[in-house]
C-alpha positions as CSV (number, residue, x, y, z in Angstrom):
1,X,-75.5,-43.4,51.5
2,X,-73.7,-43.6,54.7
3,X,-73.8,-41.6,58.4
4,X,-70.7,-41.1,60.3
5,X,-72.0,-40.5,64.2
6,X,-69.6,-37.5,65.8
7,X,-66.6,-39.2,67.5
8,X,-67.0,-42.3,65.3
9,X,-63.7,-43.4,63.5
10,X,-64.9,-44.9,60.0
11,X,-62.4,-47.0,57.8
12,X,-63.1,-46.7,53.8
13,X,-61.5,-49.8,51.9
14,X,-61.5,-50.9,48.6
15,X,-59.3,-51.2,45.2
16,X,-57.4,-48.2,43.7
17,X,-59.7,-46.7,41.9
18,X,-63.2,-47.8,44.4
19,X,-64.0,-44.1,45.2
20,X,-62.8,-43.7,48.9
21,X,-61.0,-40.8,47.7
22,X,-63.3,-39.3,46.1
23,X,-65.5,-39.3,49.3
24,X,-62.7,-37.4,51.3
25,X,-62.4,-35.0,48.0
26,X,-66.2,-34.7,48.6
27,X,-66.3,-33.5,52.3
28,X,-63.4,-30.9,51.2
29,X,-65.6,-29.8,48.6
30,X,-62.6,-30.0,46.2
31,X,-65.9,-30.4,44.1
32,X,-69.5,-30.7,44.9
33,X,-71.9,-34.1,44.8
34,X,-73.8,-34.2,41.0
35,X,-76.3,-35.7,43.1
36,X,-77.7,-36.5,46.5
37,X,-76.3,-33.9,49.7
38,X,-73.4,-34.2,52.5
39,X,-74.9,-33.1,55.4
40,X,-72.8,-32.0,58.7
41,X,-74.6,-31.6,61.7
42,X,-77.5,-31.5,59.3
43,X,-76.6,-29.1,57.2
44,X,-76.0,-29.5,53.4
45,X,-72.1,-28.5,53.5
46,X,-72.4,-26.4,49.9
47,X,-74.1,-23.5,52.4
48,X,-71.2,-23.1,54.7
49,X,-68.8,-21.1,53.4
50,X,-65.5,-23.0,52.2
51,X,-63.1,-21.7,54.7
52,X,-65.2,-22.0,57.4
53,X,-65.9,-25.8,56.6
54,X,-62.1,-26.5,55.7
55,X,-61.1,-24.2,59.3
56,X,-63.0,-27.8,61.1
57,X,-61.2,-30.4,59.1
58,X,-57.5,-32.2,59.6
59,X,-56.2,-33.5,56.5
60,X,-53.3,-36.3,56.1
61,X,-52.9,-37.2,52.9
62,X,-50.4,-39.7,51.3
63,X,-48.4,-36.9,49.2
64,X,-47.6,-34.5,51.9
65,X,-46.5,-31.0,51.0
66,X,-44.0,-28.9,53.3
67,X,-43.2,-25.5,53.2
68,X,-39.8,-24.1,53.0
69,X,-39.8,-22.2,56.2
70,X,-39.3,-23.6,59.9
71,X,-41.4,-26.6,61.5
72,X,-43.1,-25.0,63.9
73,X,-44.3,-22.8,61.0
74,X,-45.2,-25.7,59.3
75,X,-47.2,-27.3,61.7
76,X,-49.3,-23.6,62.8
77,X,-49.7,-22.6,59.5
78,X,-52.3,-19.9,59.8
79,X,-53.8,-21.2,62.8
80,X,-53.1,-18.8,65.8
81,X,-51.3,-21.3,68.0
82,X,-48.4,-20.7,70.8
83,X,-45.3,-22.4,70.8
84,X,-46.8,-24.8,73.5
85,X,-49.4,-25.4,71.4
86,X,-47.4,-26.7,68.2
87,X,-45.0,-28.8,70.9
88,X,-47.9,-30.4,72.5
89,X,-49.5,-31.8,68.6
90,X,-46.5,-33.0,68.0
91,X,-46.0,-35.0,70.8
92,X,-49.3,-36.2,70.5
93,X,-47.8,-38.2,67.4
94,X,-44.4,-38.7,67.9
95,X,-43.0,-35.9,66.0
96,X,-41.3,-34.6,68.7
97,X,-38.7,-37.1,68.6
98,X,-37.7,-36.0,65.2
99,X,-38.0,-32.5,65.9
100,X,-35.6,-32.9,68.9
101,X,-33.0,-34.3,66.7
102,X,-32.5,-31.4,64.8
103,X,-30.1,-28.7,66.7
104,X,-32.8,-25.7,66.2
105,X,-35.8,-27.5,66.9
106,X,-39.3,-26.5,66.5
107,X,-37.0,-23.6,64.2
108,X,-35.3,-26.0,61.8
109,X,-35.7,-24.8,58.5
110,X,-36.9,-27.6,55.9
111,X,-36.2,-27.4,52.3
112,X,-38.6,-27.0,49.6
113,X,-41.4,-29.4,49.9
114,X,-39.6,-30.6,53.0
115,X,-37.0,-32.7,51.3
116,X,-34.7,-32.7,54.1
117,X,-36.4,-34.8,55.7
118,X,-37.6,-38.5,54.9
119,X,-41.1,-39.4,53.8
120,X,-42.2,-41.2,57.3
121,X,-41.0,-37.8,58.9
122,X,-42.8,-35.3,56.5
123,X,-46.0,-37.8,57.6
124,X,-45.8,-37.3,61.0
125,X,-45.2,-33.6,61.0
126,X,-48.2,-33.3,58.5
127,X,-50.3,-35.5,61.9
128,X,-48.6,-33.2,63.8
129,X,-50.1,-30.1,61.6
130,X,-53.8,-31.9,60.8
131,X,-54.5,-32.3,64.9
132,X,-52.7,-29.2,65.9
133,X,-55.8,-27.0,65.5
134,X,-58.3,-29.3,67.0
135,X,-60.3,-30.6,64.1
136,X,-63.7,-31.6,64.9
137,X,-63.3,-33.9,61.5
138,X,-59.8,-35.7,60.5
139,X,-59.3,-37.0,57.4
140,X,-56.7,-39.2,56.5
141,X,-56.1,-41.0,53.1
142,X,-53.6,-43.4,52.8
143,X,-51.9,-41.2,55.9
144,X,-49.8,-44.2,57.1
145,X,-48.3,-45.6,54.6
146,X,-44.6,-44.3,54.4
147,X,-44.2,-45.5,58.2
148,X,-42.7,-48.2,59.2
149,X,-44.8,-50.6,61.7
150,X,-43.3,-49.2,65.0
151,X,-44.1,-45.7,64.3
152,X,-47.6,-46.6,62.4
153,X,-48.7,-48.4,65.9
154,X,-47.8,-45.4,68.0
155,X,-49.8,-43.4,65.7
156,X,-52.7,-45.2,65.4
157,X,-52.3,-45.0,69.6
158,X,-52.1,-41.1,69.0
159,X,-55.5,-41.5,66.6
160,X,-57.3,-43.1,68.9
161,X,-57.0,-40.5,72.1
162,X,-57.1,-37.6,69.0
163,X,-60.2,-39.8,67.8
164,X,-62.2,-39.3,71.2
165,X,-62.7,-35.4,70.6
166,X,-63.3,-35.8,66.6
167,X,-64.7,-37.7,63.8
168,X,-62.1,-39.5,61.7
169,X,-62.3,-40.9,58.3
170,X,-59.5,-42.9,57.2
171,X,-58.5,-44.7,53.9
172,X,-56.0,-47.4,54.3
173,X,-54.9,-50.4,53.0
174,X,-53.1,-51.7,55.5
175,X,-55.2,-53.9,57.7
176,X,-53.3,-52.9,61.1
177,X,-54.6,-49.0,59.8
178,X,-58.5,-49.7,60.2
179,X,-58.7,-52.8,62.6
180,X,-59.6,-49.9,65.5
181,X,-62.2,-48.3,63.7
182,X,-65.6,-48.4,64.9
183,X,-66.9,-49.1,61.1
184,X,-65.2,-50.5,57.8
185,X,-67.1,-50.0,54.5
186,X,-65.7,-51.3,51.7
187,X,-65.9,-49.5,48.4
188,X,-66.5,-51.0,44.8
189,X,-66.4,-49.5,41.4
190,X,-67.6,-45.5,42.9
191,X,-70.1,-47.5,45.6
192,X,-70.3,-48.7,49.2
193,X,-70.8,-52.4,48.9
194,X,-70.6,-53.7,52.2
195,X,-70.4,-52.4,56.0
């Protein structure tokens, strides 16, 4: 049992295996607890309705899937932003540098499950996507770990002014990842074993 304070960044570490993913699959309500409650704000999450809990979450995850269509597309998806909008997240993270390379921009057309671009890139335009619609709770798991260290710091810069508006949970096993957090628990064999 653990409580995350809004605006808090919390760091879950521990083997492969530990549960720290299953915590993240939790506040998705990919499934629900067998026992015990999440609570947000103080209510059990299994009353809200699905879309409106996953419409106030940012997700990074370490297999990121792109769509075949253009990357300002991509980073909207069905959130009702303006071009400015989608420009200013990803600058926030440094995607915009990418993005500016291509000669159409914001309406460069990716391949299926964006393989036209590298790994690192497809991370930073899935940041670029998880902060674009003002999460009140990010969730990243593993998020980093395709980037090398200069684009991971400027990042983790991003995170931390992104961080001051929302609640961020992040899995990582790279020390350099969680050593801004405001909390690390580490995880053992599907418990927290020390905070």
């Amino acid at each position: 049992s653990f409580t995350v304070r809004p605006g808090d960044t919390l760091a879950l570490v521990g083997h492969t295996g530990a549960g720290k993913t299953t915590v993240i699959s939790l506040l998705l309500r990919f499934y629900d607890p067998q026992r015990g409650r999440i609570l947000i704000d103080g209510r059990d999450i299994r009353t809200l309705p699905l879309d409106t809990l996953r419409s106030h979450v940012g997700y990074v995850q370490q297999d990121i899937f792109l769509f075949a269509t253009d990357i300002a597309t991509n980073i909207r998806l069905s959130a009702p932003l303006s071009d400015a909008e989608v420009e200013r997240a990803a600058a926030r993270v440094g995607a915009d540098a990418i993005i500016k390379r291509f000669p159409d921009g914001y309406q460069h057309q990716l391949a299926e499950r964006g393989a036209s671009v590298s790994v690192g890139e497809r991370q930073l335009l899935s940041f670029a996507r998880a902060i674009a619609a003002d999460p009140a709770l990010l969730l990243l798991d593993e998020a980093t770990s395709a980037l090398d260290n200069r684009t991971e710091s400027e990042v983790i810069e991003a995170l931390e002014v992104i961080g001051r508006r929302c609640t961020t949970v992040v899995i990582a096993h790279r020390l350099s990842t969680v050593q801004r957090c405001d909390r690390i628990y580490e995880f053992a064999n599907g418990r927290l074993k020390a905070y």
